[in-house]
N, C-alpha and C positions, 0 to 999 in steps of 0.2 A: 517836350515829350516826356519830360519827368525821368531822366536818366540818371539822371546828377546822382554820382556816388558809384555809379557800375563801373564795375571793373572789367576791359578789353582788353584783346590782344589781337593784334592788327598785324598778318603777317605780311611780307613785301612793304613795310610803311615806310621804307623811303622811295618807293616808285612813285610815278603820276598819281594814279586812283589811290594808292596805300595812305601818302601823303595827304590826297584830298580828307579821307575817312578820319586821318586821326584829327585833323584840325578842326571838322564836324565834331567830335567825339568830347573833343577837347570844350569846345565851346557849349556844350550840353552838360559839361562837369563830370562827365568820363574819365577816370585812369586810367589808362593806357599805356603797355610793353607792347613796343613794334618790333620786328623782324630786320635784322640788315644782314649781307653776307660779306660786306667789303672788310677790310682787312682794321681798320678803323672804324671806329662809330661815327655817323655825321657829326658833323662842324656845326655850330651856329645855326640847328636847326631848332624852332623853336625852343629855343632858350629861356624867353618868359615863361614856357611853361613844364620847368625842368621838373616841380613837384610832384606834377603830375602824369609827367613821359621817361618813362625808359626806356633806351633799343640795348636790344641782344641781339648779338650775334649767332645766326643759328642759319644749319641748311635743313630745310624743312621736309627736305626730300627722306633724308637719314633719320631710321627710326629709334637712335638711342641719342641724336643731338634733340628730335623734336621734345626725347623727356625731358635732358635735359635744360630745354627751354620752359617748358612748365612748370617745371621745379623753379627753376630762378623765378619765373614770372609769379607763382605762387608767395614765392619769400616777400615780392614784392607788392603785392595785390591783396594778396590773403589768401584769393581767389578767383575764379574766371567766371563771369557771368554773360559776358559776349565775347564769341571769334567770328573772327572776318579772315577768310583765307582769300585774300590778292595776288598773294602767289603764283605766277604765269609764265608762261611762255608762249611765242607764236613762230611758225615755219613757213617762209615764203611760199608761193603756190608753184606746184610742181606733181604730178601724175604717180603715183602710188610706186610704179614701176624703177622710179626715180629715188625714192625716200629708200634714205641706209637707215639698218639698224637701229644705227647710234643716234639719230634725228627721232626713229617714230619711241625709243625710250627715252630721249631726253622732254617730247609730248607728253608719254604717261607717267614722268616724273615729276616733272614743274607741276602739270596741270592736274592730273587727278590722284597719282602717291600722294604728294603734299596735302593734298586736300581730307585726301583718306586718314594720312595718319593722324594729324592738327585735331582734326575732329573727333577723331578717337578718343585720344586724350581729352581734349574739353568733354565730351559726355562723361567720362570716368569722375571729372571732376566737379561737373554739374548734378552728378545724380545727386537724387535729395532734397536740391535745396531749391524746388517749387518754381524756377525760373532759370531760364539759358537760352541765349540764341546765338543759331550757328548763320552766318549769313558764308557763302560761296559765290565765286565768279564764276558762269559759264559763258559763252557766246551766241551771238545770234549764227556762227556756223554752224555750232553745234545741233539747233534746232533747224537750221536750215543748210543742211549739206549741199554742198557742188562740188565738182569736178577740180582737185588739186591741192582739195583740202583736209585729203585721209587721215593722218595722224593728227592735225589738230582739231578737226572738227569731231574726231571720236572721243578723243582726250576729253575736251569739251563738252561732248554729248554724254559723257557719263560721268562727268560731275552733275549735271541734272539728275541722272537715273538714281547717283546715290543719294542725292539729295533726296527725294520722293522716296527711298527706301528708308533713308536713315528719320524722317519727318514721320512716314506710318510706324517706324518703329518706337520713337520716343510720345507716340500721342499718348494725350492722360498725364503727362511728369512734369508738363508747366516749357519744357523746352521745345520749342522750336525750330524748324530746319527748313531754310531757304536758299535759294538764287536770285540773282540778276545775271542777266543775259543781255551786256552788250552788243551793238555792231560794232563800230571803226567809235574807241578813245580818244578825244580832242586832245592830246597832248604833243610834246613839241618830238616826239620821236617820233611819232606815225606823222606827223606835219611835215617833216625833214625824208623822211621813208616814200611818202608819197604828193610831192610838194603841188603838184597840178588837180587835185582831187576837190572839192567843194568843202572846207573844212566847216562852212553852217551848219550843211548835214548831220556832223558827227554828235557823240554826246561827249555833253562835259563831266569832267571829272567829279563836278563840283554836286552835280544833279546826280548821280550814281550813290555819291555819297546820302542826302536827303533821302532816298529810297532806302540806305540800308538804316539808316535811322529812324525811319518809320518801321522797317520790320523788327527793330529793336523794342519797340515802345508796346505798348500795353494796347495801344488801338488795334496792333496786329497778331495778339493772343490766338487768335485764330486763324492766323494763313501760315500752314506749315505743308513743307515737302510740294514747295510749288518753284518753279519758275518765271521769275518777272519778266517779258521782253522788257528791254531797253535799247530798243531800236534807232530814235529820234527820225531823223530824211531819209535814212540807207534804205 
């Protein structure tokens, strides 16, 4: 896809899909600083490819840690020419009446602050230089609301809406602005979460990843401030 040499930043890259993304990334000759929040850096995570990956530690929620993640990521890159915000969280289903406070902000924290500010930054850092993409996770709740799912499927559904706003805003500057829009992630925590469910249905991490690499690449110069479903069976 002609990547080799962009420099990424993969936020949540030690979750499922974060993980899938940089190992795509990697294998396209992407550099890569991913996101971790644990108190350690991972172990023996790709290791063969230590030249080319670094994790910081940063919560992405916090708008003077996410400078200070661009700033290091910068020392290290040079510069940002792709962000993929992974960044997420999800809240069991439960009737509006039921959701505290602290649940429907911890929704527009994970899901759409992170998203907000990450992006912020990378356009500040992009302007200019003729090419950027921002690739965003939303959900297939978010485009298809039900009953239980108020705080995440809004969170959700307006990481789309900024995506379509922040896309018409940068047309003309060479950057980019996209989504995927999952159903149910084949990973071993929604497997464990919901162990009787049809795991074929789901998508893989692996194929989410491929998508966002295509909207990285030059064949996709043209699809900005859109929505991918990634649906699969659901």
């Amino acid at each position: 896809m002609a990547l080799e040499g962009k420099r990424a930043i993969v936020t949540g890259g030690t979750g499922a899909l974060g993980m899938a993304v940089v190992h795509r990334f990697l294998e396209e000759g992407i550099r890569v600083v991913a996101t971790h929040r644990a108190a350690r850096k991972p172990a023996g995570v790709l290791e063969s490819a230590q030249s080319s990956l670094k994790f910081i530690r940063s919560d992405v929620t916090n708008e003077s840690d996410v400078a200070r993640l661009f700033e290091e990521a910068i020392k290290t890159l040079g510069n940002v020419d792709i962000l993929v915000n992974t960044v997420g969280g999800f809240l069991p289903r439960k009737p509006v009446t039921d959701v505290t406070v602290e649940e429907w902000d911890r929704m527009m924290g994970m899901n759409l602050k992170s998203t907000f500010l990450c992006s912020r930054e990378a356009l500040r850092r992009m302007k200019n230089q003729n090419y950027g993409r921002i690739i965003n996770i939303s959900a297939m709740a978010g485009l298809n609301p039900s009953p239980g799912r108020s705080a995440y499927a809004i969170s959700k559904s307006s990481v789309s809406l900024l995506t379509e706003i922040v896309g018409q805003e940068q047309k003309g500057s060479g950057i980019t602005v996209n989504a995927v829009a999952p159903s149910i992630i084949d990973t071993a925590a929604n497997r464990q979460s919901m162990p009787t469910e049809d795991f074929s249905r789901w998508v893989k991490p692996e194929n989410i990843a491929d998508i966002i690499c295509y909207l990285c690449s030059d064949a996709a110069a043209d699809v900005t401030g859109t929505t991918i479903k990634a649906f699969g069976g659901v």
